[in-house]
Structures are given as structure tokens and as C-alpha cells.
C-alpha positions in Angstrom: 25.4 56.7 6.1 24.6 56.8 9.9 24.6 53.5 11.4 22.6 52.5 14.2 24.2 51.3 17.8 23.4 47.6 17.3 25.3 47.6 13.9 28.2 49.6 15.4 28.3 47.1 18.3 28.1 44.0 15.6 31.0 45.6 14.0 33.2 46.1 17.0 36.5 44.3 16.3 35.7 43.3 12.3 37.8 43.9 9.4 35.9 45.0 6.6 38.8 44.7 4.1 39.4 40.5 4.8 39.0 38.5 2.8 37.2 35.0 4.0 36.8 31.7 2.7 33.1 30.2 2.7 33.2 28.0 6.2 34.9 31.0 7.7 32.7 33.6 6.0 29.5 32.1 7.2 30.5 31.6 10.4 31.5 35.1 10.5 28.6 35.8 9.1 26.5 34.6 12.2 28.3 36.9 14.6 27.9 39.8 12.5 23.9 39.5 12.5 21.8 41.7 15.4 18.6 40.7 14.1 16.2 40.2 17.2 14.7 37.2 14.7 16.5 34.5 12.9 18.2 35.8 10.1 18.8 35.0 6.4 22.4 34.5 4.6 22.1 36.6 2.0 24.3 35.9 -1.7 25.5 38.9 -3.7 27.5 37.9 -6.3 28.8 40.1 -8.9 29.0 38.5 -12.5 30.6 39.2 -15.3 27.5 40.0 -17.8 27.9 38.9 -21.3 28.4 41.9 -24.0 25.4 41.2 -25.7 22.8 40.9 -22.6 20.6 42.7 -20.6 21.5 42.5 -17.2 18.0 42.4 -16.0 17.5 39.2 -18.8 19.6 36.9 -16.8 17.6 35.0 -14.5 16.6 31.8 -13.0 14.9 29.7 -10.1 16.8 27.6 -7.8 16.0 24.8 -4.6 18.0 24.9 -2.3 19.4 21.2 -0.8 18.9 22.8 2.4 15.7 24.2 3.4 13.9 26.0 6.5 10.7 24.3 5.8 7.6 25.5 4.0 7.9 28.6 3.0 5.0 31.7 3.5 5.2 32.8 -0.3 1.8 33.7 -2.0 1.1 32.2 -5.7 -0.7 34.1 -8.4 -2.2 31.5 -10.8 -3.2 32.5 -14.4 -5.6 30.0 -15.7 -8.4 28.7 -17.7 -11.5 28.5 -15.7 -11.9 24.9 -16.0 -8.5 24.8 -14.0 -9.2 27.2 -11.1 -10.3 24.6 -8.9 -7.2 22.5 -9.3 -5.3 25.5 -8.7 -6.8 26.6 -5.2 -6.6 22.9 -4.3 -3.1 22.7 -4.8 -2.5 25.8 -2.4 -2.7 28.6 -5.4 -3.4 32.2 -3.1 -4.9 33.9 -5.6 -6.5 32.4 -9.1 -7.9 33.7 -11.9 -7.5 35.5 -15.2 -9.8 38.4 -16.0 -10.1 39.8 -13.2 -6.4 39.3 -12.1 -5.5 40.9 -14.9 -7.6 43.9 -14.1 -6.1 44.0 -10.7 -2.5 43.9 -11.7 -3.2 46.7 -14.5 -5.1 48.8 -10.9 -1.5 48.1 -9.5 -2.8 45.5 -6.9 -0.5 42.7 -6.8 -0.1 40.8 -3.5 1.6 37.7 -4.4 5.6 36.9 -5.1 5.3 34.0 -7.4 3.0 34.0 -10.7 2.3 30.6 -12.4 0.5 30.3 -15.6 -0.4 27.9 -18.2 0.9 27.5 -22.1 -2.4 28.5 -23.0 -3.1 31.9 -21.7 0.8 33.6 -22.2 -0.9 35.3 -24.8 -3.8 36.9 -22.6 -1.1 37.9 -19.9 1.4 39.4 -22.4 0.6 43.1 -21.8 1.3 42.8 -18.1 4.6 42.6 -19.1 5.0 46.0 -17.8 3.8 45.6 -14.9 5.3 42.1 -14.0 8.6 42.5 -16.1 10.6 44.9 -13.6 9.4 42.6 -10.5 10.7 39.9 -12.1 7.3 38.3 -11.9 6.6 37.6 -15.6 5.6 34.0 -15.9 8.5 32.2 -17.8 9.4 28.6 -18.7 12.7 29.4 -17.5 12.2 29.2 -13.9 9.2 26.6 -14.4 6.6 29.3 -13.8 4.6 28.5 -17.4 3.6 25.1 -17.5 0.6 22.7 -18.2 1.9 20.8 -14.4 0.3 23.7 -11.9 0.3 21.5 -9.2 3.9 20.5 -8.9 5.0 24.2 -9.6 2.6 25.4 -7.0 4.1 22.4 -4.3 7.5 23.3 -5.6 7.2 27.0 -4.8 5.3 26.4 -1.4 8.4 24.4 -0.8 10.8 27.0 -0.7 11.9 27.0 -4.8 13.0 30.9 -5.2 13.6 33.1 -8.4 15.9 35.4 -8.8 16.7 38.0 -11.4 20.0 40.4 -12.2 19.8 43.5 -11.4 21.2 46.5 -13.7 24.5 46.5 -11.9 25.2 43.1 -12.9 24.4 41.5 -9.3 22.4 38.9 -8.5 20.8 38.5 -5.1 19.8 34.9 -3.7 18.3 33.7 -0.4 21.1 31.1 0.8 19.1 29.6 3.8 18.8 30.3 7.9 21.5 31.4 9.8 20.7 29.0 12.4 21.2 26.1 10.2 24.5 24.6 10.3 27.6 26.0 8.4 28.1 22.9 6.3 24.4 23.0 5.5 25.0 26.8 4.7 27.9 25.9 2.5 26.0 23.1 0.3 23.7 26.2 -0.2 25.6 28.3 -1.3 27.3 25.9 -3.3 23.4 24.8 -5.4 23.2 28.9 -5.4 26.9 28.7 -7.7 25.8 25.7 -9.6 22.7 27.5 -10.6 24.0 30.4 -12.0 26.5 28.4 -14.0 23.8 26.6 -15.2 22.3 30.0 -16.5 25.2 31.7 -17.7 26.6 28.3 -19.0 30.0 29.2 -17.4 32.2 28.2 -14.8 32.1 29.8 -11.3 35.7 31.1 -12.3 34.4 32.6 -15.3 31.6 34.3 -13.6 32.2 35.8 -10.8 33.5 39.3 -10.3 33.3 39.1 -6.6 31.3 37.3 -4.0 29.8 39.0 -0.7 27.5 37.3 1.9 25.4 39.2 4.5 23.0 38.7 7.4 19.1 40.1 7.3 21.0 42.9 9.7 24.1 43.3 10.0 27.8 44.1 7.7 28.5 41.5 5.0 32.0 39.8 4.0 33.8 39.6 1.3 34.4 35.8 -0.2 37.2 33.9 -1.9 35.0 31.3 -3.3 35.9 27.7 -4.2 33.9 24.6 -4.7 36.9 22.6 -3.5 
């Protein structure tokens, strides 16, 4: 793969083969990045998917104790009528149910979250197909079908993320700013681990094949992670 010449100036000097601990992976981190904008720290971790799952069935939602304010994501409601006003009030982009559902079938789907109440999972079901493989399916899981739109709406606008494996087995999470502070960074990344023990019900020890952070832009480290 050709690189470009502001990644093969980042990378002037760096050993790809070392092996960091987190303060001194993030920090590296930060000089690796050439974005001209601020970047994110990206989380790849590598897990060890259980024999009798489907990699793509293990996922979750996660806040992180660290955020970079409110965040820019658009909402897909799916509602009863009676409830679309609520819905728009509380900051929902788009709301509906009938006519989302047409547009998502047309292939038009502009929004990165989808919320939906108890009561029409059973109207939505066959956008399963089209939602599934985005990892966009409303699912109690990640608090994205409930009767409470208005706090999962807030919670969402307020930087709660989802995340979903991929077939590989990885899992890829937003981990905050890169110009917050390391320690900030670090209590990230630690919520980030605590979530997907939580999900897999398993220690970080247990979990984890490997651990790699990366920039927006820029090469990505390899981490000996701890929580100690």
C-alpha cells in the first residue's frame, strides 16, 4: 500500500513492532496523527469470540466518562403517531413510521442512531436487512427500543455510541479527542474495556487477543493493556 508524504513523515523515527503501555501509547498516539483537524483515538481490540457466536451478534453501546461535548449524530425515531411530537421535541432528526420505513426499503437512510418503541418492533422487523449489517437495528441491548424516547434521544445527542463486531472478531470504538488529556484518554479507554466485559461477561484478560489504538490519520500502536 502507497503511503502518502504526511504519513511517511508521522512515521519517521517509530517502531511499529513496540509494544506500549496505555499512558505511553496514547501519548504516542498524538504524535503519530497528521490530521489538519483534531483527531479521534480510535480502539481496535481483537477478542476472543465465543465458539458458539456470531461475531457480528456481539454488540453494545457505551458513554464514555470523558466526552467532547454534544455530539452531531442524527436520530431515526420509529414511533406511533401520537408520539411524533415528543420525538422531534426531544431533538429526534427524522420521525416517523410508514413512510420511514418506505424510505429505508428505497435505500435512503441518513441517520446513525435508530430509536424505536416496544410497540412497533413488530412493524420494523423486515428492515432487518437493511438495518442489520449497519448495525442499526433497534435493540434493547444498547437502549435503542424503549418506551423512554426522550432520554435515549438526550443520551445519544450526548455522545452515547454503539458499536458492533465485525466478522474478524474486532471491535472498533471511538475512545474520545486527541486533544483531551492522556489521563482523560486512559479513563476512556478504560469505560471502552469495562464495556465489553460487560457484554462478553469476561475479564479483559480473557478477552482480549490484542489491543491497537490509532489516530483519525496516522499509524496505530500496539498495547499491553492493564487496568492497574
Amino acid at each position: 500500500m502507497k503511503r502518502g508524504k504526511k504519513y511517511i513523515k508521522s512515521v519517521k523515527g517509530y517502531d511499529s513492532n513496540e509494544v506500549y503501555d496505555l499512558k505511553n501509547g496514547i501519548e504516542q498516539i498524538k504524535k503519530l496523527s497528521y490530521s489538519s483537524f483534531t483527531g479521534t483515538l480510535e480502539l481496535h481490540a481483537d477478542i476472543k469470540v465465543p465458539k458458539d457466536r456470531d461475531p457480528k451478534s456481539i454488540k453494545g453501546a457505551y458513554s464514555l466518562p470523558h466526552s467532547s461535548g454534544t455530539s452531531d449524530v442524527k436520530i431515526a425515531v420509529f414511533c406511533s403517531p401520537d408520539m411524533e411530537k415528543d420525538a422531534k421535541k426531544a431533538g429526534a432528526d427524522i420521525v416517523g413510521l410508514d413512510k420511514l420505513t418506505k424510505d429505508i426499503k428505497a435505500g435512503k437512510i441518513g441517520f446513525d442512531v435508530a430509536i424505536a418503541t416496544p410497540s412497533v418492533m413488530a412493524s420494523i422487523a423486515a428492515l432487518g436487512r437493511e438495518l442489520g449489517p449497519r448495525g442499526l437495528m433497534p435493540n434493547p441491548k444498547n437502549g435503542t427500543v424503549t418506551e423512554d424516547i426522550e432520554s435515549a434521544i438526550k443520551e445519544y445527542k450526548q455522545g452515547k455510541k454503539t458499536f458492533v463486531c465485525d466478522d474478524g472478531g474486532v471491535i472498533h470504538m471511538n475512545a474520545g479527542k486527541l486533544d483531551m488529556s492522556t489521563d482523560d484518554l486512559i479513563e476512556n479507554v478504560h469505560a471502552c474495556i469495562t464495556t465489553l466485559e460487560g457484554v462478553l461477561n469476561k475479564s479483559y484478560s480473557q478477552l482480549l487477543n490484542s489491543l491497537h489504538l490509532a489516530p483519525t490519520m496516522g499509524a496505530g500502536v500496539k498495547i499491553s493493556y492493564s487496568k492497574e
